[in-house]
C-alpha positions as CSV (number, residue, x, y, z in Angstrom):
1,X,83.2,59.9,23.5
2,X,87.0,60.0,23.8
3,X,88.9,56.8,23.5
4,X,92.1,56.8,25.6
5,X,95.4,55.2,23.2
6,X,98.5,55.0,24.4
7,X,100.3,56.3,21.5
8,X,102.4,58.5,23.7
9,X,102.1,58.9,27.6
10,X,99.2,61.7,27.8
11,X,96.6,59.6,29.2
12,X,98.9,58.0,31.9
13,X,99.8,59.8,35.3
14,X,101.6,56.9,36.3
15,X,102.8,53.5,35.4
16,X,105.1,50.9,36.5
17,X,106.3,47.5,35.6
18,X,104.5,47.9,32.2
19,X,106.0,48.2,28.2
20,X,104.9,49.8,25.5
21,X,104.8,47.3,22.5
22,X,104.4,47.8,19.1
23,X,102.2,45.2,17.0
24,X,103.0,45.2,13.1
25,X,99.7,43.6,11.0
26,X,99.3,40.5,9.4
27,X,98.4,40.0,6.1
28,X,95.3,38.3,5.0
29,X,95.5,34.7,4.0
30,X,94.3,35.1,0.4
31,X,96.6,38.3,-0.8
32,X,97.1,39.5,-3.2
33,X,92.9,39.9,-2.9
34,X,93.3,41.7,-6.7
35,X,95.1,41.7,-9.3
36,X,95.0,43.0,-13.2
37,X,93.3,40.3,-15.1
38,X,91.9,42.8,-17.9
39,X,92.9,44.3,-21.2
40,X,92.9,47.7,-20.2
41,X,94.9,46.4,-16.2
42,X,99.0,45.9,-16.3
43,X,100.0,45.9,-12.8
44,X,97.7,47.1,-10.1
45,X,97.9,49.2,-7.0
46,X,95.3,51.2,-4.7
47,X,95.6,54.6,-4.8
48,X,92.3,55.0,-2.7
49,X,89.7,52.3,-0.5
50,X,87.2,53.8,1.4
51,X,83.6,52.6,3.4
52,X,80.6,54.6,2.4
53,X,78.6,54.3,5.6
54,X,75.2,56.2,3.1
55,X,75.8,53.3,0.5
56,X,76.9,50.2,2.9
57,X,79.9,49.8,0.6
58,X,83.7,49.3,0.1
59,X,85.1,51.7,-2.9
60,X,88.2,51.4,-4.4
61,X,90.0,53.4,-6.8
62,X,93.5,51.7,-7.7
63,X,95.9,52.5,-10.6
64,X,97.3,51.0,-13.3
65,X,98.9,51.8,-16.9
66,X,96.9,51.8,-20.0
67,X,97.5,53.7,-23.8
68,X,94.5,55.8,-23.9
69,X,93.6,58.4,-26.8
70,X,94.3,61.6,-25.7
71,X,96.4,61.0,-22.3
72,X,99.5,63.0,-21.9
73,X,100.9,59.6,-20.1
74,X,99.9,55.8,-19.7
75,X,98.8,57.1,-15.7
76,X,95.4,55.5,-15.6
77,X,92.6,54.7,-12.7
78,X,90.3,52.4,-12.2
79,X,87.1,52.1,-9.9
80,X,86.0,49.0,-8.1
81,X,83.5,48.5,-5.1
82,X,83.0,45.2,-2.7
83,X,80.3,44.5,-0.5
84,X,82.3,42.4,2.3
85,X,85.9,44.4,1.4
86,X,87.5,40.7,0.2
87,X,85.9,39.8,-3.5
88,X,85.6,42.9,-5.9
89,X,83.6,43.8,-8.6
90,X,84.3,45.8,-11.7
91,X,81.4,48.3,-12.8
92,X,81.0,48.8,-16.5
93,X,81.2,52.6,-16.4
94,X,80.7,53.8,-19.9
95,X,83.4,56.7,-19.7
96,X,86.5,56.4,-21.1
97,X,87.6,54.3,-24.1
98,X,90.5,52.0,-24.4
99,X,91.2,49.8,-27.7
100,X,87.5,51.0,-29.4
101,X,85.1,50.2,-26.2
102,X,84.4,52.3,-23.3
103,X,82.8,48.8,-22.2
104,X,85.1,49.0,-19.0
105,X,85.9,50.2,-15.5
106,X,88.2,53.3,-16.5
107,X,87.3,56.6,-14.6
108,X,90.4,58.6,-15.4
109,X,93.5,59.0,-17.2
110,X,96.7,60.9,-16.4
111,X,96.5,60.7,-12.0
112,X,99.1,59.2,-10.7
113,X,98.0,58.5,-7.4
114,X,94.7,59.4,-7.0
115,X,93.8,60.4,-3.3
116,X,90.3,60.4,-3.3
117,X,88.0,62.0,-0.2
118,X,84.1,61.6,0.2
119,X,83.5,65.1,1.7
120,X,80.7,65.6,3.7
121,X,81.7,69.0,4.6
122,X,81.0,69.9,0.9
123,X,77.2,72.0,0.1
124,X,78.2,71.8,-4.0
125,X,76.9,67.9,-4.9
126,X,79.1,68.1,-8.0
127,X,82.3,68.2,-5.7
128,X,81.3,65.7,-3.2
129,X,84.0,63.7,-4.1
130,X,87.2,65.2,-4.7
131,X,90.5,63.9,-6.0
132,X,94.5,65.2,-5.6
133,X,96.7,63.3,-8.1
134,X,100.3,63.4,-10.0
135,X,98.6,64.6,-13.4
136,X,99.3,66.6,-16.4
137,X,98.4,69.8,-18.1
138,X,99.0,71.2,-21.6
139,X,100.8,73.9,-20.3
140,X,101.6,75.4,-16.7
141,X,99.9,77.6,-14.3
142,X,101.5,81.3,-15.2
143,X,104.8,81.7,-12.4
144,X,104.9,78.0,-12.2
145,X,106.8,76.8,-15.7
146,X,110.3,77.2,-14.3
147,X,109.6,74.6,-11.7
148,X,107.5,72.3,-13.2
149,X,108.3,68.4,-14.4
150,X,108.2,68.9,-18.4
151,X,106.7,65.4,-20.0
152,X,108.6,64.2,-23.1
153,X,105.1,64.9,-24.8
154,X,105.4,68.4,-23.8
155,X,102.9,68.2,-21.3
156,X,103.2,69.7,-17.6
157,X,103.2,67.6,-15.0
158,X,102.4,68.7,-11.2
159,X,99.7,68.4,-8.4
160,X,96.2,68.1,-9.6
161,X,92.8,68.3,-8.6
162,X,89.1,67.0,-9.8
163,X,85.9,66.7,-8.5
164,X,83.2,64.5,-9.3
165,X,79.3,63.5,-8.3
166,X,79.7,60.5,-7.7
167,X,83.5,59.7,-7.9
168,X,83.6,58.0,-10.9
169,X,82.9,60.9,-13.7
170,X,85.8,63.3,-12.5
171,X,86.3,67.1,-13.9
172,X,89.4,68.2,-14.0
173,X,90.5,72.2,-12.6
174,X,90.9,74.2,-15.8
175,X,94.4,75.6,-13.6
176,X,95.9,72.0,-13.3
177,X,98.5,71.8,-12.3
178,X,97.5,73.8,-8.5
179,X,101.3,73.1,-7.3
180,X,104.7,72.3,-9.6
181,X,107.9,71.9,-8.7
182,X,106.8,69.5,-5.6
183,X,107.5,65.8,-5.5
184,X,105.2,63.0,-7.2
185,X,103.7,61.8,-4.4
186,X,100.6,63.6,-2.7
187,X,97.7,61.9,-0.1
188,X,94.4,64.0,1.3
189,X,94.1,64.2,4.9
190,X,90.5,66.1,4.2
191,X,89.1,69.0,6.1
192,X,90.4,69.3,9.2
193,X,88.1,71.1,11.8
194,X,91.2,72.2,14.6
195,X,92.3,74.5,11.3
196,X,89.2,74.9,9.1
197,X,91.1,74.3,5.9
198,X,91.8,71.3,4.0
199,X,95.0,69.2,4.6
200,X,97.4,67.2,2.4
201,X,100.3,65.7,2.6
202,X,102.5,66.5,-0.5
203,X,106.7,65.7,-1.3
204,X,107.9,69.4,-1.2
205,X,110.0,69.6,-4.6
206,X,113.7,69.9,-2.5
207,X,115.4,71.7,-5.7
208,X,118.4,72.5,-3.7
209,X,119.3,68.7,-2.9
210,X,121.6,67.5,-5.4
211,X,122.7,63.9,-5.6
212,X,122.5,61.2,-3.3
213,X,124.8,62.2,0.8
214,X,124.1,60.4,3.7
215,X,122.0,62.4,6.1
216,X,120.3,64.7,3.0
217,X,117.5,62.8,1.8
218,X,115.6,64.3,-1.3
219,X,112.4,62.9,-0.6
220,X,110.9,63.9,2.8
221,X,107.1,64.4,3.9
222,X,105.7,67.8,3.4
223,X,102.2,69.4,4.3
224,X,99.5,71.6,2.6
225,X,97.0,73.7,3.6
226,X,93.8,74.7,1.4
227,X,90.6,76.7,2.2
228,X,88.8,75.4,-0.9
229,X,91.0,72.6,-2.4
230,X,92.4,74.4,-5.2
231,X,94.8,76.7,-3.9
232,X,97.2,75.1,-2.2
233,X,100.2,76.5,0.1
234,X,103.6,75.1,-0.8
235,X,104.2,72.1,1.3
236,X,106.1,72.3,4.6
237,X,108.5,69.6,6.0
238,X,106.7,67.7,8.9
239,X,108.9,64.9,8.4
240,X,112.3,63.9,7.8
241,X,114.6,60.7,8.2
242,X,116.0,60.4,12.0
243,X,119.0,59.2,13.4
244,X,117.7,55.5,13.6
245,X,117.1,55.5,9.9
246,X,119.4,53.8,7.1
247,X,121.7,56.6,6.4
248,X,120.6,56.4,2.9
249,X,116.7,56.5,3.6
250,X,114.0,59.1,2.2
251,X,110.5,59.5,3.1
252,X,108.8,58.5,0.2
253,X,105.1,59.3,1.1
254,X,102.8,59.2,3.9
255,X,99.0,58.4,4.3
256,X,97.4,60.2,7.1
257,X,94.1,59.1,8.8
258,X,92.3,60.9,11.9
259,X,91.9,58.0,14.6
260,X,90.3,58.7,18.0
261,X,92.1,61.9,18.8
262,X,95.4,61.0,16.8
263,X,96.8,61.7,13.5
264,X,97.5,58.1,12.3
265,X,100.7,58.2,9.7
266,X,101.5,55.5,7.4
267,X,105.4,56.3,6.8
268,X,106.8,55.0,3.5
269,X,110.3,54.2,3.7
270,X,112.0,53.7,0.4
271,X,116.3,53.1,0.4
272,X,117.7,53.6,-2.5
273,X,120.3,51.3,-3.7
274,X,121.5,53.6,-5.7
275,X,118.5,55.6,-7.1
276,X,115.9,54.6,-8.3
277,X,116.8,50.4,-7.1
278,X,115.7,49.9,-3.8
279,X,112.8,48.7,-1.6
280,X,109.9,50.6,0.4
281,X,107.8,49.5,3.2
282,X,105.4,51.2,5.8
283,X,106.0,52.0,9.1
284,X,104.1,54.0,11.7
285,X,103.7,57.4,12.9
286,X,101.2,59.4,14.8
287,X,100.7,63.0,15.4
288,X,98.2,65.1,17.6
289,X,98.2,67.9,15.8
290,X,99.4,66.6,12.2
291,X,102.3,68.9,12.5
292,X,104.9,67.3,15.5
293,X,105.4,63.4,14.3
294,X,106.8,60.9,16.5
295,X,107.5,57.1,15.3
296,X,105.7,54.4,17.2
297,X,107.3,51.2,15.3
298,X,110.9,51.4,16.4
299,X,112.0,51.5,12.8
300,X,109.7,48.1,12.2
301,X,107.6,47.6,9.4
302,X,104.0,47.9,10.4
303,X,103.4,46.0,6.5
304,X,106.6,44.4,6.0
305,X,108.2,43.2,2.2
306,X,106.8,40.1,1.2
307,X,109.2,36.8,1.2
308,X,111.1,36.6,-2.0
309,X,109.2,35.8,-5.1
310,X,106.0,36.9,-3.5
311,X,103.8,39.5,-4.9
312,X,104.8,42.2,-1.8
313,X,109.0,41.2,-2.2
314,X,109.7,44.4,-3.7
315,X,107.6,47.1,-2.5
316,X,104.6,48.0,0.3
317,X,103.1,50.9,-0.7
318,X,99.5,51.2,1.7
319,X,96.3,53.3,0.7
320,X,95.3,56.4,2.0
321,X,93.2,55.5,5.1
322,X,92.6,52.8,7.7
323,X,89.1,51.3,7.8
324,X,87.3,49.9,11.1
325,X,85.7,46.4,10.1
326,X,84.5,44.8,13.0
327,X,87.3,44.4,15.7
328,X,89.8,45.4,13.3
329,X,91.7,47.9,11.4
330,X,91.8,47.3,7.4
331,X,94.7,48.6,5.6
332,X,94.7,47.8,1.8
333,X,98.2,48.0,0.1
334,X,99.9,47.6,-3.4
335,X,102.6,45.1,-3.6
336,X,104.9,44.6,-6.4
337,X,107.5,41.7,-6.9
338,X,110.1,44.1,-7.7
339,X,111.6,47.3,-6.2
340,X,111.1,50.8,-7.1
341,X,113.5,51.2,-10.1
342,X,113.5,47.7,-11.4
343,X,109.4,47.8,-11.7
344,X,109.6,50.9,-13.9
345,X,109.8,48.6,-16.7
346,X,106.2,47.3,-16.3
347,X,104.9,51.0,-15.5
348,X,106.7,52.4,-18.7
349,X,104.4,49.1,-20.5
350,X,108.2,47.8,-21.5
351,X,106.7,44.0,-20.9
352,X,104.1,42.4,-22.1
353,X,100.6,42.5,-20.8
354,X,100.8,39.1,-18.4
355,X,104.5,39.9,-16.9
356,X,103.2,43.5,-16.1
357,X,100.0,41.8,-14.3
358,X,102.3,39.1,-12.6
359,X,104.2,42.0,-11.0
360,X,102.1,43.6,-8.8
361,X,98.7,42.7,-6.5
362,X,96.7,44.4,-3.9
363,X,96.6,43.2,-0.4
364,X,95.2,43.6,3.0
365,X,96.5,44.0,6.4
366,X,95.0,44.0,9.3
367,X,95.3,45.1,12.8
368,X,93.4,44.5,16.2
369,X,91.2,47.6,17.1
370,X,93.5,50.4,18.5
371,X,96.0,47.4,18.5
372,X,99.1,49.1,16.9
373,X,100.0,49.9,20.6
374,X,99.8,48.2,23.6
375,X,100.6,49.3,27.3
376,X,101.9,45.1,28.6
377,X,102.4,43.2,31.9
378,X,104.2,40.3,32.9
379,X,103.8,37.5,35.4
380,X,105.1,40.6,37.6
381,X,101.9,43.0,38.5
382,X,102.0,46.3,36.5
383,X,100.0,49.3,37.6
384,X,98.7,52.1,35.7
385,X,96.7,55.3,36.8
386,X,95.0,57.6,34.2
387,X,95.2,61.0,34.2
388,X,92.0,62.6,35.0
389,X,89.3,62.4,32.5
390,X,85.6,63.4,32.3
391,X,83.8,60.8,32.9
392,X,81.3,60.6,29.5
393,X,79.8,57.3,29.6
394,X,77.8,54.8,31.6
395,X,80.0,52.4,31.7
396,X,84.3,52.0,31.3
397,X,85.0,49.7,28.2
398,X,88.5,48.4,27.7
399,X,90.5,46.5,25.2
400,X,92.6,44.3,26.5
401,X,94.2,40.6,25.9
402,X,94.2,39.1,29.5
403,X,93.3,34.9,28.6
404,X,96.2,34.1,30.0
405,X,96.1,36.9,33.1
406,X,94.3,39.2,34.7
407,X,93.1,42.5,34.6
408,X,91.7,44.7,37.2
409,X,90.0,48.4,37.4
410,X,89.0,51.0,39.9
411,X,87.7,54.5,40.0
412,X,89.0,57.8,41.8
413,X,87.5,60.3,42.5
414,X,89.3,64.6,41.6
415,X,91.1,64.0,44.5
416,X,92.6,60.4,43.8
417,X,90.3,58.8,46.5
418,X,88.7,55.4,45.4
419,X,85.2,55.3,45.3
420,X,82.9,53.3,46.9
421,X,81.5,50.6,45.1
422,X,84.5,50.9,42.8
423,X,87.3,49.3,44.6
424,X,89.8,47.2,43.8
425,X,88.0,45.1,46.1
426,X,85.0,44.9,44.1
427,X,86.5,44.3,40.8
428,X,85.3,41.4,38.7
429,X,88.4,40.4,37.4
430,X,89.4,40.1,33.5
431,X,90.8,37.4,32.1
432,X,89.7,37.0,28.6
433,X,90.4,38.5,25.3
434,X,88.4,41.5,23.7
435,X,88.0,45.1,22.5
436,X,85.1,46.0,23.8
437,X,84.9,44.2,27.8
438,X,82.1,46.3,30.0
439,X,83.9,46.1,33.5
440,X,82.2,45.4,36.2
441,X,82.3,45.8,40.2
442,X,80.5,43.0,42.2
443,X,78.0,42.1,38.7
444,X,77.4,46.0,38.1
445,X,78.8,47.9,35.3
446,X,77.0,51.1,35.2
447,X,78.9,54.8,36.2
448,X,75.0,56.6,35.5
449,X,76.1,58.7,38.8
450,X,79.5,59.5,38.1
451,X,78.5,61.1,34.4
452,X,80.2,64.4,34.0
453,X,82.3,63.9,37.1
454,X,86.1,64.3,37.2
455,X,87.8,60.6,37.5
456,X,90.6,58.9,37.1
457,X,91.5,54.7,36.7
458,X,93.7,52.7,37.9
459,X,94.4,48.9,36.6
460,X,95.9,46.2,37.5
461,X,97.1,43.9,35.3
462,X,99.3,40.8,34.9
463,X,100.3,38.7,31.6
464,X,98.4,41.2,29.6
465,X,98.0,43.5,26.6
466,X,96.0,46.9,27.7
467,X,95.3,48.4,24.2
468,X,92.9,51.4,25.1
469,X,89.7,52.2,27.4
470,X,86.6,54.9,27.5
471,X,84.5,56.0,30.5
C-alpha cells in the first residue's frame, strides 16, 4: 500500500501557505550504547545493524582493529545481536583466534567496512548472507594490478566479497579483489527489483584528480551494478559536491536504504583540513530511482558532530540502513572523538589498548516515522490537495503533529468533486499528535466503497506538521 512522503512535490497538485521543513534526529540519551571493552576491541564502529524479522532480532556487525595471525592488515569485524536494539550481547563464536583463544566474537579479518545484506532473493542457503568490504588479496585479479592499492605487506587491497550461512562464518571469493582501483569505501543497496541486478554504492577510484582544488573533490559517490554479486561494473558518479557545499568538501560515502517508494541516502560529508585532518557528518538525500539525488537537509546534519570532548566530536559515520522500531526510524552510527586523520593513530593500533577504546562508541539516532520531512502550517490556514491516487485501503491514515492545531481532510472524486459523506463539513477534526491517526467523517472512517477508485485529498491544516498519509 503506497505511502505518500513529501520528499519532493510528486504527491502534491497544489499547496499553499505551507513549508517544507527538514527534521535532523536526536540522539539517544545513553550513547555511545557500545563501546570496545575487550581484548581483541580498540575502537569500535558499525559497519552493519540490521532487524531479522525470521529471528525477532537486532544483528550487528561493527569493526574494529585487532593483530590476528594470518591478516594482511589489523581490519577486523565483529558480530553482536540485541534483543530490544539498546543493550548488546557478544556471542562466543569459536572462529577466529586472537592471542591463543578463538573464545571470542571475531567473524572476520581483513574487511574494512563490512556491508552486510540478508538476501531473501537468494535460492543458494550458503550465500544468504552476503558481504562487500575494503579487504585484501595475495595478489590481484589478472588486468587489475596496475590500479590496485598495494599493502606494505604486499597484499592487494580492493573491493571484496563473502558469503556466509548464517553471517557469521564468511567465505571469501577465491577472485577477491572483484573491483581495484576504486575508493575505500563501499555500502550494499541489495537487489533492486526496478533493475533486476544487485546495487552498490562504491567511491569510484578518480585517478585523474590530483591534489587538493576547490571545486574538484577526489572522493565523490559512485554506483554499481551486479547480476550475481561478484562481477561488478565500475562505479558511476551519482553524486558529487554542489554549489552550497564547503568548497573544500568530498563525498566520503553514502548508505542507501529503500523507504516507501524512495531511495533514502545517508550523505557523508567529510572537509578536509588539509587531507586527511578534518570532520564528517551525515546529511540527507533521497532518490526515486537511485540514480538522480537531490538533498533534502539544506546542507544540515541529519546526525550532527558531537559537542567537544564527546565520543561523536570528531566524526559521524552512520550504518548502512534505517530500521522501523515502533514509531521511529533507528539509525546506528560510529562516533569517534577525533577527526579523520588525527584518529588514524588508534586505527594503525599506535595507542594503547584503553586510549584506542576511549576514542570511538556506537550511537543511535532516531527519527519520527517518515519524519525527516514535513509539509508545516502556521496560525495562518495552509491547504494542500494530492495528486490523484488509487485509492488502496479502507481507510486514509496520516501522520501528523496537530496538539497544538488542527488538521482537516476531504475526499474528491476523478473529477475533483468532493464526495458525499466526505466533506470538509463532515470532518472530525485533528488535533493531536501521531503517525498512524484513522480519519474520520461524522465518527466513520471506512472508504470500503471507494476501494480501487481514482481520488484525491485535500487537508486543511493550521499550527501543524503533515509528515505523510495512505488511502
Amino acid at each position: 500500500m503506497p505511502r505518500y512522503l513529501f520528499f519532493d512535490d510528486n504527491p502534491v497538485s497544489e499547496q499553499a501557505g505551507l513549508t517544507r521543513t527538514f527534521h535532523p534526529s536526536s540522539k539517544h540519551p545513553d550513547n555511545p550504547i557500545f563501546v570496545g571493552e575487550r581484548p581483541w576491541e580498540g575502537a569500535v564502529s558499525p559497519s552493519t545493524v540490521l532487524f531479522d524479522d525470521e529471528e525477532g532480532l537486532f544483528k550487528m556487525w561493527y569493526g574494529t582493529f585487532a593483530k590476528v595471525p594470518g591478516a594482511f592488515g589489523t581490519f577486523v569485524s565483529c558480530y553482536a545481536t540485541s534483543s530490544d536494539g539498546i543493550q548488546w550481547e557478544r556471542p562466543e563464536l569459536n572462529i577466529i583466534e586472537y592471542e591463543g583463544s578463538t573464545r571470542n566474537n571475531l567473524c572476520a579479518v581483513d574487511t574494512g567496512g563490512l556491508s552486510v545484506l540478508k538476501d531473501s532473493h537468494e535460492t543458494d542457503p550458503m550465500r544468504r548472507y552476503k558481504a562487500l568490504y575494503w579487504g585484501a588479496a595475495s595478489k590481484p585479479r589478472p588486468g587489475a594490478s596496475e590500479r590496485a592499492w598495494m599493502g606494505s605487506s604486499g597484499a592487494v587491497w580492493g573491493v571484496c566479497v563473502a558469503f556466509s550461512p548464517d553471517g557469521t562464518h564468511w567465505t571469501a571469493h577465491p577472485d577477491n579483489p572483484v573491483l581495484a582501483g576504486t575508493g575505500d569505501t563501499q555500502s550494499i543497496y541489495g537487489w533492486d527489483e526496478r533493475y533486476g541486478k544487485y546495487i552498490a554504492y562504491i567511491r569510484p577510484g578518480r585517478p585523474d584528480v590530483k591534489g587538493r582544488r576547490p571545486g574538484v573533490p577526489r572522493r565523490v559517490i559512485g554506483r554499481s551494478e551486479s547480476e550475481d554479486f561478484v562481477t561488478w561494473t565500475e562505479p558511476v558518479t551519482v553524486m558529487v559536491p554542489d554549489a552550497d557545499d564547503h568548497p573544500l568538501a568530498e563525498h566520503y560515502v553514502m548508505h542507501v536504504s529503500a523507504y516507501h517508494g524512495h531511495d533514502i541516502g545517508l550523505l557523508h560529508l567529510f572537509v578536509p583540513s588539509p587531507d586527511p585532518l578534518g570532520p564528517f557528518w551525515a546529511e540527507l538525500a533521497s532518490s526515486r530511482d537511485g540514480i538522480r539525488w537531490r538533498r533534502l537537509s539544506d546542507h544540515r546534519p541529519l546526525i550532527g558532530l558531537g559537542e567537544p570532548g564527546r565520543f561523536d566530536a570528531g566524526m559521524v559515520n552512520a550504518t548502512s540502513k534505517l530500521l522501523e522500531v515502533g514509531d521511529e526510524l533507528w539509525i546506528y552510527y560510529g562516533g569517534w572523538k577525533e577527526d579523520h586523520g588525527t584518529s588514524r593513530q588508534h586505527r594503525r593500533m599506535e595507542t594503547d589498548r584503553q586510549t584506542q577504546q576511549r576514542a570511538a562508541g556506537i550511537g543511535l539516532a532516531r527519527v519520527r516515522r517518515d519524519g525527516f520531512i514535513s509539509l508545516d502550517a502556521g496560525t495562518e490556514e495552509g491547504t494542500l490537495l494530492s495528486r490523484r491516487v488509487v485509492c488502496h485501503d479502507h481507510q486514509l491514515v496520516v501522520n501528523a503533529r496537530a496538539a497544538a492545531g488542527s488538521l482537516i481532510a476531504e475526499l474528491l472524486d476523478e473529477s475533483g468533486r468532493p464526495i458525499d459523506g466526505f466533506r470538509r463539513k463532515d470532518c472530525d477534526q485533528f488535533d493531536a499528535d501521531s503517525v498512524t491517526h484513522v480519519m474520520t467523517w461524522r465518527g466513520r472512517s471506512g472508504l470500503e466503497g471507494l476501494r480501487g477508485a481514482t481520488v484525491s485529498v485535500r487537508f486543511w491544516l493550521r499550527n501543524t506538521d503533515l509528515y505523510s498519509f495512505t488511502i
